[in-house]
PDB file of N, CA, C and O in Angstrom:
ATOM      1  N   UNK A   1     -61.739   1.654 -40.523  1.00  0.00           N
ATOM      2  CA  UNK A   1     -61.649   2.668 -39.487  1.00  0.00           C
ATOM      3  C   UNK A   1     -60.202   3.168 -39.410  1.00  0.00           C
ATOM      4  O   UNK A   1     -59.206   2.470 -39.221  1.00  0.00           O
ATOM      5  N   UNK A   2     -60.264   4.729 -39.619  1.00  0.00           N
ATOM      6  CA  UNK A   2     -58.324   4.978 -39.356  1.00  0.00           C
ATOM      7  C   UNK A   2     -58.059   5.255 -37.981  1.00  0.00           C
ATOM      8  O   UNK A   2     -58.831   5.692 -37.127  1.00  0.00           O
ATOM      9  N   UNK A   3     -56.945   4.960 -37.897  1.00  0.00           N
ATOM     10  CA  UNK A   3     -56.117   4.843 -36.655  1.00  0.00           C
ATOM     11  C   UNK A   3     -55.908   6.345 -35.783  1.00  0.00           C
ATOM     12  O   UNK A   3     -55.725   6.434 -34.569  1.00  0.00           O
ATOM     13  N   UNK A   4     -56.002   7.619 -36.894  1.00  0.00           N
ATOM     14  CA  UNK A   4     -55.860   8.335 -36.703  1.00  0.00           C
ATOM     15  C   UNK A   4     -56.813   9.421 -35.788  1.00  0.00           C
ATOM     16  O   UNK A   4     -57.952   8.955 -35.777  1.00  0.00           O
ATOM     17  N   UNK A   5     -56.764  10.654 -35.045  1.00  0.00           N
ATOM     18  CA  UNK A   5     -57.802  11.459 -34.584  1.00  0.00           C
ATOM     19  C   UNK A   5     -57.521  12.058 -35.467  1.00  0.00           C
ATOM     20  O   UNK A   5     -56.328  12.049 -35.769  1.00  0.00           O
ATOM     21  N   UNK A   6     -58.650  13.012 -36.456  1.00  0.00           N
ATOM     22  CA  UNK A   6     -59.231  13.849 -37.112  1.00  0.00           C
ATOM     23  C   UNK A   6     -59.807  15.193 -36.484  1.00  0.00           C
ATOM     24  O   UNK A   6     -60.902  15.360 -35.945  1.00  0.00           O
ATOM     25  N   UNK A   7     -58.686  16.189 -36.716  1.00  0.00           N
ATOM     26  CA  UNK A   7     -59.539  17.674 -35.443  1.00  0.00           C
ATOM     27  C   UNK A   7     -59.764  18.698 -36.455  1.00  0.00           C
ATOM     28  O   UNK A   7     -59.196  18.812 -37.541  1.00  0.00           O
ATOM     29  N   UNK A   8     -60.605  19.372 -35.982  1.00  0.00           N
ATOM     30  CA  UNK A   8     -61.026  20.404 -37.137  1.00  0.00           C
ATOM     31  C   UNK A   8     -60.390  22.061 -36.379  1.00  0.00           C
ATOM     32  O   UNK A   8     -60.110  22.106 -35.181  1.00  0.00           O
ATOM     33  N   UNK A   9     -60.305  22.792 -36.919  1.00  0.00           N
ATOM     34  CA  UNK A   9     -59.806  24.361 -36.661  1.00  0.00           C
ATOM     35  C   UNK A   9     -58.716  24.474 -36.172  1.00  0.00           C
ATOM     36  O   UNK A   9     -58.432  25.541 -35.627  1.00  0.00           O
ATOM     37  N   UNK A  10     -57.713  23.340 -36.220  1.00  0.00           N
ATOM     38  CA  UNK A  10     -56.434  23.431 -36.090  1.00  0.00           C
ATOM     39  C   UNK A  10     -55.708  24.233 -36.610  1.00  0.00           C
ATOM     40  O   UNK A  10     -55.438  23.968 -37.782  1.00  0.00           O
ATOM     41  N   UNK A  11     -55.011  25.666 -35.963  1.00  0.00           N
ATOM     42  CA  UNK A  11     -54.244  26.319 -37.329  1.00  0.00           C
ATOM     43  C   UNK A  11     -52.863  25.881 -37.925  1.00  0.00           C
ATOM     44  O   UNK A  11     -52.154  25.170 -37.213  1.00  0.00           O
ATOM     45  N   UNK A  12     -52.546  26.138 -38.812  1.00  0.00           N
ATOM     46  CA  UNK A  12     -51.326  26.002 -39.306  1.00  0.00           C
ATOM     47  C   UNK A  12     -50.122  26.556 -39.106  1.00  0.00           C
ATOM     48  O   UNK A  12     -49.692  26.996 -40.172  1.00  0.00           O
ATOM     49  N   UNK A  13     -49.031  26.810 -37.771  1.00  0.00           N
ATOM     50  CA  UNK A  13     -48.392  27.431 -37.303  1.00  0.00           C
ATOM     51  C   UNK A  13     -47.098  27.760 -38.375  1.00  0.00           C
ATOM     52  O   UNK A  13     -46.651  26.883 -39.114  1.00  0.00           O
ATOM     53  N   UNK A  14     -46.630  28.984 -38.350  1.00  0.00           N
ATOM     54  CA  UNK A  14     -45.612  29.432 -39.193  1.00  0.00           C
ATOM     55  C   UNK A  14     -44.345  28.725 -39.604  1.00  0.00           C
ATOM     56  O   UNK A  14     -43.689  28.289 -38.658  1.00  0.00           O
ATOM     57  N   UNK A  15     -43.907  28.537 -40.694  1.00  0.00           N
ATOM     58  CA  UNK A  15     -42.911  27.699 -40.553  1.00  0.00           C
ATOM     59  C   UNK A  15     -41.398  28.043 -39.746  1.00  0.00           C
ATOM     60  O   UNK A  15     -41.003  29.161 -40.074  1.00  0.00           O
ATOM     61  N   UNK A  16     -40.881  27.653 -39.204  1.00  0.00           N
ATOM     62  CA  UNK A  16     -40.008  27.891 -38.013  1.00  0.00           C
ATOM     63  C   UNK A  16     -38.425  28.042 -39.022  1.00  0.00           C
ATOM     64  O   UNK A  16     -37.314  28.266 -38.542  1.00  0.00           O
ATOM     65  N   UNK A  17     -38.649  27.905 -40.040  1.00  0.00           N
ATOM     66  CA  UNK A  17     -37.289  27.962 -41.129  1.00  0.00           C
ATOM     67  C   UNK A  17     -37.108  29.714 -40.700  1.00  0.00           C
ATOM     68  O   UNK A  17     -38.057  30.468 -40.487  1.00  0.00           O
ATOM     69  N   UNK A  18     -35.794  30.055 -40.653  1.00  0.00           N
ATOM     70  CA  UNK A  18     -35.313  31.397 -40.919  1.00  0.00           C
ATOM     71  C   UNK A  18     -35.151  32.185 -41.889  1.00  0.00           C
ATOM     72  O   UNK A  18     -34.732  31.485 -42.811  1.00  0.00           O
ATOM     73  N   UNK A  19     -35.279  33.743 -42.384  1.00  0.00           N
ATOM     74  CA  UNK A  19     -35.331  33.646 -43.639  1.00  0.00           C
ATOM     75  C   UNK A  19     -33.774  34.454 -43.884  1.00  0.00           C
ATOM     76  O   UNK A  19     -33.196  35.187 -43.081  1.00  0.00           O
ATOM     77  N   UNK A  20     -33.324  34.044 -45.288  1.00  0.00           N
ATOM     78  CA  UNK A  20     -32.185  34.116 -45.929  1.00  0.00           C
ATOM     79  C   UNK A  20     -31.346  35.598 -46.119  1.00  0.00           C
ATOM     80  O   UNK A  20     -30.186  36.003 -46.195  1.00  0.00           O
ATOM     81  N   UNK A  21     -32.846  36.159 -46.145  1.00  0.00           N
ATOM     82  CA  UNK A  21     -32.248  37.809 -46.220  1.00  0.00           C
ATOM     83  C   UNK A  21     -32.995  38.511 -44.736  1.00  0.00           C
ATOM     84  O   UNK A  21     -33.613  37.811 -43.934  1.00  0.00           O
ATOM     85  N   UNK A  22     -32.851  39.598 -44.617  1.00  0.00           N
ATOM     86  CA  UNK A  22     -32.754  40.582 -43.643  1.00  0.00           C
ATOM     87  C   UNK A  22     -34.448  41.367 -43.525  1.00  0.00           C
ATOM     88  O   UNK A  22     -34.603  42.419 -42.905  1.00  0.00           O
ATOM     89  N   UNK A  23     -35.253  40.860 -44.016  1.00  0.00           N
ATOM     90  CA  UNK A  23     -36.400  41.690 -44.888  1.00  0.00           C
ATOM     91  C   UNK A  23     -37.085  42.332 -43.720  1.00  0.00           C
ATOM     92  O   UNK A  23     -37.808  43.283 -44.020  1.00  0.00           O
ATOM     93  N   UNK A  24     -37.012  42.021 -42.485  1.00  0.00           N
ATOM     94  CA  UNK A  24     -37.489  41.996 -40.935  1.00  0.00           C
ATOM     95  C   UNK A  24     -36.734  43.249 -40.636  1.00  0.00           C
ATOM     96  O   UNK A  24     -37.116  44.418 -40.593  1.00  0.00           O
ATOM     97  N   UNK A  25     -35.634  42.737 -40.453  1.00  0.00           N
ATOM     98  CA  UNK A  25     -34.448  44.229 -40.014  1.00  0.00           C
ATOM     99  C   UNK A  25     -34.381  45.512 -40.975  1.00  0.00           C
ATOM    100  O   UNK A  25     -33.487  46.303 -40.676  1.00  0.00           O
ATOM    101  N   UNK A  26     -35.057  45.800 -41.914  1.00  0.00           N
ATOM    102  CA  UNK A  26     -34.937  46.715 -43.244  1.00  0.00           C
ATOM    103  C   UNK A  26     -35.711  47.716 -42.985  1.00  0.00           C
ATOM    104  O   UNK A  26     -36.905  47.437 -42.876  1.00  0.00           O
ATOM    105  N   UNK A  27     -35.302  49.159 -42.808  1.00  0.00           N
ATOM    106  CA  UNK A  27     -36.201  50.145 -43.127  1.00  0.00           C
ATOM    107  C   UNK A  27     -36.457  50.950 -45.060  1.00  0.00           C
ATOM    108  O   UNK A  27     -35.722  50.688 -46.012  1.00  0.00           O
ATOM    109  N   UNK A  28     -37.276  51.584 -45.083  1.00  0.00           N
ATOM    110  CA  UNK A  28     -37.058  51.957 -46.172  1.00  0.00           C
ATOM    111  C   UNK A  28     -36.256  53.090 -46.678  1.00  0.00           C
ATOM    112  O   UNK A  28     -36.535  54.258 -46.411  1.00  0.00           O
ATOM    113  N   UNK A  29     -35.051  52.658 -47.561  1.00  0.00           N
ATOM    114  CA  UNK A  29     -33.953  53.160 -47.652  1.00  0.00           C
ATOM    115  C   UNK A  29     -32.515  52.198 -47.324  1.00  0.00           C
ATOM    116  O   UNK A  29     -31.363  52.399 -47.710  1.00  0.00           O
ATOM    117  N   UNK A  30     -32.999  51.226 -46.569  1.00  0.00           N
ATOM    118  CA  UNK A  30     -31.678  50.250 -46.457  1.00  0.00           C
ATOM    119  C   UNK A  30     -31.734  49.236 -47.266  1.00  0.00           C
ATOM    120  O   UNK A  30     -32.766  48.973 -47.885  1.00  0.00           O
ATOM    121  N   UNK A  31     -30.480  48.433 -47.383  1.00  0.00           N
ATOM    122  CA  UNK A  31     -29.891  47.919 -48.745  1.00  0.00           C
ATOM    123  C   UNK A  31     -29.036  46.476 -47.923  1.00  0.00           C
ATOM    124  O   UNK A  31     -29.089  46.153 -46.737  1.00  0.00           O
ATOM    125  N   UNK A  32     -28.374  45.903 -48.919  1.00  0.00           N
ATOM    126  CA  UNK A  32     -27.969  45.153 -48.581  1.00  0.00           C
ATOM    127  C   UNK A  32     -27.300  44.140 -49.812  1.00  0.00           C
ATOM    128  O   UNK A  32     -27.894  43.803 -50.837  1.00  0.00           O
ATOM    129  N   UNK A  33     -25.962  43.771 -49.438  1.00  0.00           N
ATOM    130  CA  UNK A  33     -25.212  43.466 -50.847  1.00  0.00           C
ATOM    131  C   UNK A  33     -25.190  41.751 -50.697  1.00  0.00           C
ATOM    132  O   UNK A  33     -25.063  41.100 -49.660  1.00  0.00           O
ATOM    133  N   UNK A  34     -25.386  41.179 -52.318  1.00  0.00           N
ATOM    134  CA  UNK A  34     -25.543  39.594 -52.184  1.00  0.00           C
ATOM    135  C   UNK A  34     -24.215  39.237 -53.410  1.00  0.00           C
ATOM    136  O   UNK A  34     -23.998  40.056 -54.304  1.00  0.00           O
ATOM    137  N   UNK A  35     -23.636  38.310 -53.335  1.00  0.00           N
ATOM    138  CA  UNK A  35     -22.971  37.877 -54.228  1.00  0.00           C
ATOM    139  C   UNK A  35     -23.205  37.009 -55.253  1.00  0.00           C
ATOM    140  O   UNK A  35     -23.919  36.021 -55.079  1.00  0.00           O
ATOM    141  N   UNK A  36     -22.680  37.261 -56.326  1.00  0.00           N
ATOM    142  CA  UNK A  36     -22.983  36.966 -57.409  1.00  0.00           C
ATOM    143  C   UNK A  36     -22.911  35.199 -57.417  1.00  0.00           C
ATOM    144  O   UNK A  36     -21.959  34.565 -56.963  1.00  0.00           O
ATOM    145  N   UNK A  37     -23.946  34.686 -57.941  1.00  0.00           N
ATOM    146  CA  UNK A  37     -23.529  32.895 -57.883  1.00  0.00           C
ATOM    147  C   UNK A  37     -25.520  32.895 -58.466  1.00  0.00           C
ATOM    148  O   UNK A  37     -26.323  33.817 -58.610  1.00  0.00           O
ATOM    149  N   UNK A  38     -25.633  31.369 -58.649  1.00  0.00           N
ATOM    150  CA  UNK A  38     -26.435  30.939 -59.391  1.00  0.00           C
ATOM    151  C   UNK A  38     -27.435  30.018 -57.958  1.00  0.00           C
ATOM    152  O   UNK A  38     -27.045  29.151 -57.176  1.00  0.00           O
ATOM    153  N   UNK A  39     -28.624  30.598 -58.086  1.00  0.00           N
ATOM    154  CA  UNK A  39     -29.528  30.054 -57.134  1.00  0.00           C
ATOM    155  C   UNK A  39     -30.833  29.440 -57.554  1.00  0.00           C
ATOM    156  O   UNK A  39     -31.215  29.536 -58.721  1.00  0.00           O
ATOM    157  N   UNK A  40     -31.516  28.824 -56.648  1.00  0.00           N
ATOM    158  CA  UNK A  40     -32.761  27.832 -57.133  1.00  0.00           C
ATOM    159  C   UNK A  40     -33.002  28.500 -58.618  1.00  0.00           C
ATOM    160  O   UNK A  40     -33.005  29.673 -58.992  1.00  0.00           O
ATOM    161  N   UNK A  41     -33.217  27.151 -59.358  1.00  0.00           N
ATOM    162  CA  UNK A  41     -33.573  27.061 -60.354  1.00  0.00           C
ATOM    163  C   UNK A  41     -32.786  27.927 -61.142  1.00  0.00           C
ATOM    164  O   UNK A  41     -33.349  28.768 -61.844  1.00  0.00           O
ATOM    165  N   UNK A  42     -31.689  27.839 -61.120  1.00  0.00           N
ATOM    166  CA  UNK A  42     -30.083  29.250 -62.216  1.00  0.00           C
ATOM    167  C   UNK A  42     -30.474  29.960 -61.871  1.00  0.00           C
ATOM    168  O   UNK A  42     -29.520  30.738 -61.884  1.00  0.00           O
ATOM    169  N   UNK A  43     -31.166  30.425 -61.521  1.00  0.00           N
ATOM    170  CA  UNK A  43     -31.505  32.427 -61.312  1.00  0.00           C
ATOM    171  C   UNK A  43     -30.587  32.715 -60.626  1.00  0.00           C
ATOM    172  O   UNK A  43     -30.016  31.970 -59.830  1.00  0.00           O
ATOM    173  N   UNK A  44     -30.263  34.213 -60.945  1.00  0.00           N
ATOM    174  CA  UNK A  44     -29.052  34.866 -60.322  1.00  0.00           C
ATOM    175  C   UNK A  44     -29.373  35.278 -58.432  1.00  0.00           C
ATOM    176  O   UNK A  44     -30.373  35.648 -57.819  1.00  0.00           O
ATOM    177  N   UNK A  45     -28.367  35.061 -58.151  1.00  0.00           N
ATOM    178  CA  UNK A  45     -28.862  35.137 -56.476  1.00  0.00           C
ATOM    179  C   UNK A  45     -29.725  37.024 -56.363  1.00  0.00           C
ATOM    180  O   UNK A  45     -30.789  37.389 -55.864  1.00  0.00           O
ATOM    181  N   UNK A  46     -28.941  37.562 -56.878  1.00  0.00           N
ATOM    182  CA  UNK A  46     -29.815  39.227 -56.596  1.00  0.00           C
ATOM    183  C   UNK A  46     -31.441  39.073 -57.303  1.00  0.00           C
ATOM    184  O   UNK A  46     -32.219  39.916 -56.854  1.00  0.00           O
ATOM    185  N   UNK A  47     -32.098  38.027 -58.434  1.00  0.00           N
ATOM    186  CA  UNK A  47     -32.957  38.203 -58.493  1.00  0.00           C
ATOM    187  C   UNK A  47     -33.452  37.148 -57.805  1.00  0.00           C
ATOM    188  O   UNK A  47     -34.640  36.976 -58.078  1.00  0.00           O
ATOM    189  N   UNK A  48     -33.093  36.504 -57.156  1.00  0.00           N
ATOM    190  CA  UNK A  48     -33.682  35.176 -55.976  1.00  0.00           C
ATOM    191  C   UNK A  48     -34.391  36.322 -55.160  1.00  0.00           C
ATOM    192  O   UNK A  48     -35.602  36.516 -55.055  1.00  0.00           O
ATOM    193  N   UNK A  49     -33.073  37.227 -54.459  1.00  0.00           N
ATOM    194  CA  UNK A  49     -33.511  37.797 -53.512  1.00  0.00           C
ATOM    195  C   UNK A  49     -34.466  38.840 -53.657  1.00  0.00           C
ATOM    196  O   UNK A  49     -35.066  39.271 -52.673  1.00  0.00           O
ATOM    197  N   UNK A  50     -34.692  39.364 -55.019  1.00  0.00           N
ATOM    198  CA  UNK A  50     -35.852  40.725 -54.837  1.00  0.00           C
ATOM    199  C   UNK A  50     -37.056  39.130 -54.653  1.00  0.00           C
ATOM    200  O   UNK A  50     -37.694  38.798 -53.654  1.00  0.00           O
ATOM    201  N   UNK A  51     -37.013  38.675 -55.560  1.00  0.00           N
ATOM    202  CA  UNK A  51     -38.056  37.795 -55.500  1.00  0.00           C
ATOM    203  C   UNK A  51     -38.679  37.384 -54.327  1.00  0.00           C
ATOM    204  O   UNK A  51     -39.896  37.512 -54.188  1.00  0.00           O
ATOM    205  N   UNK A  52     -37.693  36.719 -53.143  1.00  0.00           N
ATOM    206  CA  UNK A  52     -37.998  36.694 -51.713  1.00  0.00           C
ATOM    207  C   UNK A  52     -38.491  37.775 -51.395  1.00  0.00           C
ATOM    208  O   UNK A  52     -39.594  37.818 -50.849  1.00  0.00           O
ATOM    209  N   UNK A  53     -37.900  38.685 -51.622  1.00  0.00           N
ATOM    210  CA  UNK A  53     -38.442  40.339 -50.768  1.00  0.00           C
ATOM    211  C   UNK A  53     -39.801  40.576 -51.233  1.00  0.00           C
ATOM    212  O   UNK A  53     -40.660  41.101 -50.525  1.00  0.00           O
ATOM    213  N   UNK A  54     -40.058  40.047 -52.861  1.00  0.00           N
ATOM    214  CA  UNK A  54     -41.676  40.619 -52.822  1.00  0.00           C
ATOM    215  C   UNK A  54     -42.347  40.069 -52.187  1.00  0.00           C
ATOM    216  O   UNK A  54     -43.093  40.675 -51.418  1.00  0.00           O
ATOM    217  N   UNK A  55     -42.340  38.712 -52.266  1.00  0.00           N
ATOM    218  CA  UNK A  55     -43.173  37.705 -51.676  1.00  0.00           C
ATOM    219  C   UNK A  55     -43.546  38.183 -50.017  1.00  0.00           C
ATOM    220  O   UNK A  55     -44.643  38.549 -49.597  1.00  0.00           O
ATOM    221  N   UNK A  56     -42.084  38.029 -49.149  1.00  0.00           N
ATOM    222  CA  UNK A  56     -42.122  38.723 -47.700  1.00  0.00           C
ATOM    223  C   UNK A  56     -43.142  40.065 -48.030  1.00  0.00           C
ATOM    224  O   UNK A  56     -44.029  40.094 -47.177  1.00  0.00           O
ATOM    225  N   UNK A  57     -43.236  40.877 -48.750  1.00  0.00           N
ATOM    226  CA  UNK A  57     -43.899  41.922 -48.442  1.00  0.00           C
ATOM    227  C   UNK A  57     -45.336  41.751 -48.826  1.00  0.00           C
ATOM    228  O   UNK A  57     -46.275  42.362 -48.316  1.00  0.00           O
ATOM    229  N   UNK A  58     -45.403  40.940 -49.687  1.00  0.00           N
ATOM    230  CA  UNK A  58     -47.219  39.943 -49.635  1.00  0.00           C
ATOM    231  C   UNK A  58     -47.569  39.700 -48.816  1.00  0.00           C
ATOM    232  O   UNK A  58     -48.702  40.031 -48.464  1.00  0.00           O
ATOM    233  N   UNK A  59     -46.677  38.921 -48.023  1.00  0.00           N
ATOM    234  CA  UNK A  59     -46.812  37.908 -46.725  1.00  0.00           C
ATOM    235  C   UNK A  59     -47.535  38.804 -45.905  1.00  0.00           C
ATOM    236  O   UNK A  59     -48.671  38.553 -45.504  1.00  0.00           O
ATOM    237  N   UNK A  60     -46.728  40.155 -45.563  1.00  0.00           N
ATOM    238  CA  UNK A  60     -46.771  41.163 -44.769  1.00  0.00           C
ATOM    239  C   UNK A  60     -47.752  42.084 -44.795  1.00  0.00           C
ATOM    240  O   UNK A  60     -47.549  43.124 -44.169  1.00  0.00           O
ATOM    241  N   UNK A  61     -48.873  41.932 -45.432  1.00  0.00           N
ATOM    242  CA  UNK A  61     -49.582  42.954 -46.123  1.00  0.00           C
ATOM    243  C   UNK A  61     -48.607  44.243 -46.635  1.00  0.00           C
ATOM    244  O   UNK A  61     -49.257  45.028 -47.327  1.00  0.00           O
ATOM    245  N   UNK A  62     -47.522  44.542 -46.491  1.00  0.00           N
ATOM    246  CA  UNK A  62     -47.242  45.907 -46.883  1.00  0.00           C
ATOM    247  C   UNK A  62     -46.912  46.351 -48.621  1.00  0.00           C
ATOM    248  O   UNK A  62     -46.217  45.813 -49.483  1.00  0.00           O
ATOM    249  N   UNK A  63     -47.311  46.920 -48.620  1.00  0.00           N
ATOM    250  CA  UNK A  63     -47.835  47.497 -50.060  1.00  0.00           C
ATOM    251  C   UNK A  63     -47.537  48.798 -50.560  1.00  0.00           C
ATOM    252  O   UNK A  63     -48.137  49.056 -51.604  1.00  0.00           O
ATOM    253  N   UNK A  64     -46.769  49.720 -50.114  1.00  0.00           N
ATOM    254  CA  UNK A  64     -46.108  50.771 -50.364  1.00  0.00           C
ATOM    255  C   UNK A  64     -45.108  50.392 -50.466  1.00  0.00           C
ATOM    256  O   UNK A  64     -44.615  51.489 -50.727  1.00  0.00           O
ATOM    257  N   UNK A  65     -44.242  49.704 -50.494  1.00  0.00           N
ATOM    258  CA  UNK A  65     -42.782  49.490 -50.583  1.00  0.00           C
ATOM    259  C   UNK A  65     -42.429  48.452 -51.870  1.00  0.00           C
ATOM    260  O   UNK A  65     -43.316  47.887 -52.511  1.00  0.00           O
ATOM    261  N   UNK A  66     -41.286  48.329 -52.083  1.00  0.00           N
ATOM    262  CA  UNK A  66     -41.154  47.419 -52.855  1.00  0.00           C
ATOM    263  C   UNK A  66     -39.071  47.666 -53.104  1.00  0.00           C
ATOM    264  O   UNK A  66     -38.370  48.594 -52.700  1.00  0.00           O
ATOM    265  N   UNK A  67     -38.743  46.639 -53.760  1.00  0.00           N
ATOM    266  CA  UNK A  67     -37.196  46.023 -53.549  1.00  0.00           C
ATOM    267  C   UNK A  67     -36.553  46.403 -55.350  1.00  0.00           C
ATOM    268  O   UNK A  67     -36.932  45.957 -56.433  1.00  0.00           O
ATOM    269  N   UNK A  68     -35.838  47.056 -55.119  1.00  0.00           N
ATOM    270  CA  UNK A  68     -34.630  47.679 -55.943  1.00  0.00           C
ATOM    271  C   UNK A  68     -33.520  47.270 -56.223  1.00  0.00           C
ATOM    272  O   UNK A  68     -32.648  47.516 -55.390  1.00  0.00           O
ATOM    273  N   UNK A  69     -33.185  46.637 -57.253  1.00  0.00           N
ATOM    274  CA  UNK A  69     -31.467  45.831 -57.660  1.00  0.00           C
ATOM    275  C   UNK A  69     -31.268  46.600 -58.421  1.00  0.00           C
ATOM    276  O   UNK A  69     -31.995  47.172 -59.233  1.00  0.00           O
ATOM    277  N   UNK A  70     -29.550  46.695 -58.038  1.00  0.00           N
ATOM    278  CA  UNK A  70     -28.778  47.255 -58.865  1.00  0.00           C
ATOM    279  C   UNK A  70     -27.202  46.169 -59.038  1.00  0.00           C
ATOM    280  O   UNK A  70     -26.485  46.093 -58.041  1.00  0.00           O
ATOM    281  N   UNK A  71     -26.834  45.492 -60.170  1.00  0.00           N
ATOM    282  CA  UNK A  71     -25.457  45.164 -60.199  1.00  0.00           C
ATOM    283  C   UNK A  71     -24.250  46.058 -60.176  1.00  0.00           C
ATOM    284  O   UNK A  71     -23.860  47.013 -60.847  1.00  0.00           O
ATOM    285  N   UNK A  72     -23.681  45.174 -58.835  1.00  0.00           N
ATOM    286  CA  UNK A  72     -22.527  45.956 -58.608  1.00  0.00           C
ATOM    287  C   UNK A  72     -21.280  45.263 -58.411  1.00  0.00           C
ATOM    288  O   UNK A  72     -21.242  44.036 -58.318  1.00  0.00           O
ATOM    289  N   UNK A  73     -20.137  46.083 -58.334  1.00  0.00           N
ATOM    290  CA  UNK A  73     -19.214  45.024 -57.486  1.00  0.00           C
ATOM    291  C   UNK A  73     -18.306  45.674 -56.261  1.00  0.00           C
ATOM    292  O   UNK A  73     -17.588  46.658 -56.440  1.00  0.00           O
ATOM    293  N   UNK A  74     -18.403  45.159 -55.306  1.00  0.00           N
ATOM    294  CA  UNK A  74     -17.647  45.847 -53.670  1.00  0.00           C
ATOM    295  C   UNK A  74     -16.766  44.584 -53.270  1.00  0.00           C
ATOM    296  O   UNK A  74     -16.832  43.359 -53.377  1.00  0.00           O
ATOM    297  N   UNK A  75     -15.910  45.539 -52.753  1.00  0.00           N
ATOM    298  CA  UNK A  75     -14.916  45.012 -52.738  1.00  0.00           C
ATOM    299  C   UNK A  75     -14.102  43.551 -53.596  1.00  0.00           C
ATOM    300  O   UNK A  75     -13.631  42.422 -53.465  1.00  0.00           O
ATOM    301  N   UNK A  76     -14.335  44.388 -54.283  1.00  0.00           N
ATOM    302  CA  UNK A  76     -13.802  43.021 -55.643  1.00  0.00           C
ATOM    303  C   UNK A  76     -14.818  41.919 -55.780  1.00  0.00           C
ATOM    304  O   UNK A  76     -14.419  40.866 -56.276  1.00  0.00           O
ATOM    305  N   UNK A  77     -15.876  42.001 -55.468  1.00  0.00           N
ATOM    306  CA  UNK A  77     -16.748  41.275 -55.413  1.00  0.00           C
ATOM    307  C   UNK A  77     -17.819  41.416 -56.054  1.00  0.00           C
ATOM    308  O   UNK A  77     -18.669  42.254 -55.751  1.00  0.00           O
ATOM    309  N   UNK A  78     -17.945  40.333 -57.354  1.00  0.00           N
ATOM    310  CA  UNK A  78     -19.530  40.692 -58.068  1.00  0.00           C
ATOM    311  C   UNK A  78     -20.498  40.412 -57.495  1.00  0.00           C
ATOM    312  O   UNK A  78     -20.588  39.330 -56.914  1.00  0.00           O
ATOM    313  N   UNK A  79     -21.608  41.423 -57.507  1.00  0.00           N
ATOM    314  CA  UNK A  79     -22.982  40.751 -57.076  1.00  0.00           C
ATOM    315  C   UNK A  79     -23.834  41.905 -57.088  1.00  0.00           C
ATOM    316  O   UNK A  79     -23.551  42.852 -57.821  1.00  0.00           O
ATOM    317  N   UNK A  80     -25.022  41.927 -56.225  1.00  0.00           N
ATOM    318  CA  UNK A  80     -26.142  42.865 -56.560  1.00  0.00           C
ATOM    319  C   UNK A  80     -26.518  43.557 -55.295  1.00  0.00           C
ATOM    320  O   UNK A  80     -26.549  42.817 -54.311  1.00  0.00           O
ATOM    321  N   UNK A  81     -26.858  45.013 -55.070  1.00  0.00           N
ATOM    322  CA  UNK A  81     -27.199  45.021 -53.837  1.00  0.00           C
ATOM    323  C   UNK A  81     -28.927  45.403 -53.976  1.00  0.00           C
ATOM    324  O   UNK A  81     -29.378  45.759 -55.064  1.00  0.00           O
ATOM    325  N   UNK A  82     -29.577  45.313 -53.075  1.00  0.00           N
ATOM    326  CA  UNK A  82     -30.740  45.350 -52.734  1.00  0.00           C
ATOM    327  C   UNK A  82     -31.426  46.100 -51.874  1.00  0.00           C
ATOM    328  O   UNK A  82     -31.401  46.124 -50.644  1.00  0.00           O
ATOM    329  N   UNK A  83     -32.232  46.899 -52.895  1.00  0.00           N
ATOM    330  CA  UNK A  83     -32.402  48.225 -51.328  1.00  0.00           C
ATOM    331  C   UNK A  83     -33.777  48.009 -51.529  1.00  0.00           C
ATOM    332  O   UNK A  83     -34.318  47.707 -52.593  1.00  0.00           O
ATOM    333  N   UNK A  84     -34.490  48.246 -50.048  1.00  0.00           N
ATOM    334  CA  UNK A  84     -35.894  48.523 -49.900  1.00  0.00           C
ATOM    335  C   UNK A  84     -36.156  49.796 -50.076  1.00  0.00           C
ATOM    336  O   UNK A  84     -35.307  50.601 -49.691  1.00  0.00           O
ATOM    337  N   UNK A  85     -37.641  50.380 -50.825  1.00  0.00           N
ATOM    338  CA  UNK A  85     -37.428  51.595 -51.784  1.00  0.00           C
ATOM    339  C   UNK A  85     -38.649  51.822 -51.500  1.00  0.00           C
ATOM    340  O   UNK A  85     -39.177  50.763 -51.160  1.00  0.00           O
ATOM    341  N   UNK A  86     -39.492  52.842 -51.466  1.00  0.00           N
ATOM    342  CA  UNK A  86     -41.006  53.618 -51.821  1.00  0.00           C
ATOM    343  C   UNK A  86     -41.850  52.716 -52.944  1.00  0.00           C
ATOM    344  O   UNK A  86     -41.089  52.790 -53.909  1.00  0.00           O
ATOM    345  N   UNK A  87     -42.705  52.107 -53.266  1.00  0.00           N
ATOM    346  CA  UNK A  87     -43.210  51.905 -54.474  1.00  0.00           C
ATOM    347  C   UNK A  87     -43.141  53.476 -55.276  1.00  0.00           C
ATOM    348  O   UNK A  87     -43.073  54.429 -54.500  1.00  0.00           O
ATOM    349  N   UNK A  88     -43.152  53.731 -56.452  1.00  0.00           N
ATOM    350  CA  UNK A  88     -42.755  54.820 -57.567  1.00  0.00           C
ATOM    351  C   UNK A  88     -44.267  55.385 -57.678  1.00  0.00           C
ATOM    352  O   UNK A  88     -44.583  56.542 -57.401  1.00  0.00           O
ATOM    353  N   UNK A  89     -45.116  54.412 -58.112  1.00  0.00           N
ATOM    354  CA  UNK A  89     -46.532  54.845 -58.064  1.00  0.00           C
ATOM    355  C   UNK A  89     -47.846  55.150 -57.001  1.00  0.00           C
ATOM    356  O   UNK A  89     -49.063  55.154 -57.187  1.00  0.00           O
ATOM    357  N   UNK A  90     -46.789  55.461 -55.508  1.00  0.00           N
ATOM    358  CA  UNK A  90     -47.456  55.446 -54.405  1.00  0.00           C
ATOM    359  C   UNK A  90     -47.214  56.949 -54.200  1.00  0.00           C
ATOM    360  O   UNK A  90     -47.672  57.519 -53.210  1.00  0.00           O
TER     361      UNK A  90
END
C-alpha cells in the first residue's frame, strides 16, 4: 500500500522560472542585442536565443511571426541582435 494520495485532473501549473529574453515585451519590429559567448550545449548565444523565441512563439500559439538574426557588433561589442519580424510566407 503507498503512503501516498493519488489525485486525478490535477493540472500542471506553469513553470514559475523567468524567461531570459524579452519575448513578452516585443512587438513586431522590435529587436534586441545579445552578446557574443557560447551557450547550452556551444551554441552561439544569438542562436540560443532565436531558438528560445521559436519555441515561446509555439508555446503561444502565434504563428505569423517569427525571429530574425543578424551578426553584429555595438558598441565594441560582438554579438547578434534579434528582431521579431512578419513570417515572409504570411
Amino acid at each position: 500500500m503507498t503512503k501516498y494520495q493519488v489525485d486525478s485532473g490535477m493540472p500542471v501549473p506553469r513553470a514559475l522560472k523567468g524567461n531570459k529574453y524579452p519575448w513578452a515585451e516585443m512587438e513586431e519590429g522590435d529587436s534586441f542585442f545579445v552578446p557574443s559567448g557560447k551557450g547550452l550545449g556551444g551554441r552561439d548565444t544569438g542562436n540560443n536565443a532565436c531558438v528560445s523565441g521559436r519555441a515561446w512563439l509555439r508555446r503561444n500559439g502565434i504563428k505569423h511571426l517569427n525571429f530574425a538574426q543578424r551578426k553584429t557588433i555595438e558598441s565594441g561589442v560582438k554579438g547578434a541582435r534579434i528582431w521579431l519580424v512578419k513570417k515572409e510566407n504570411d
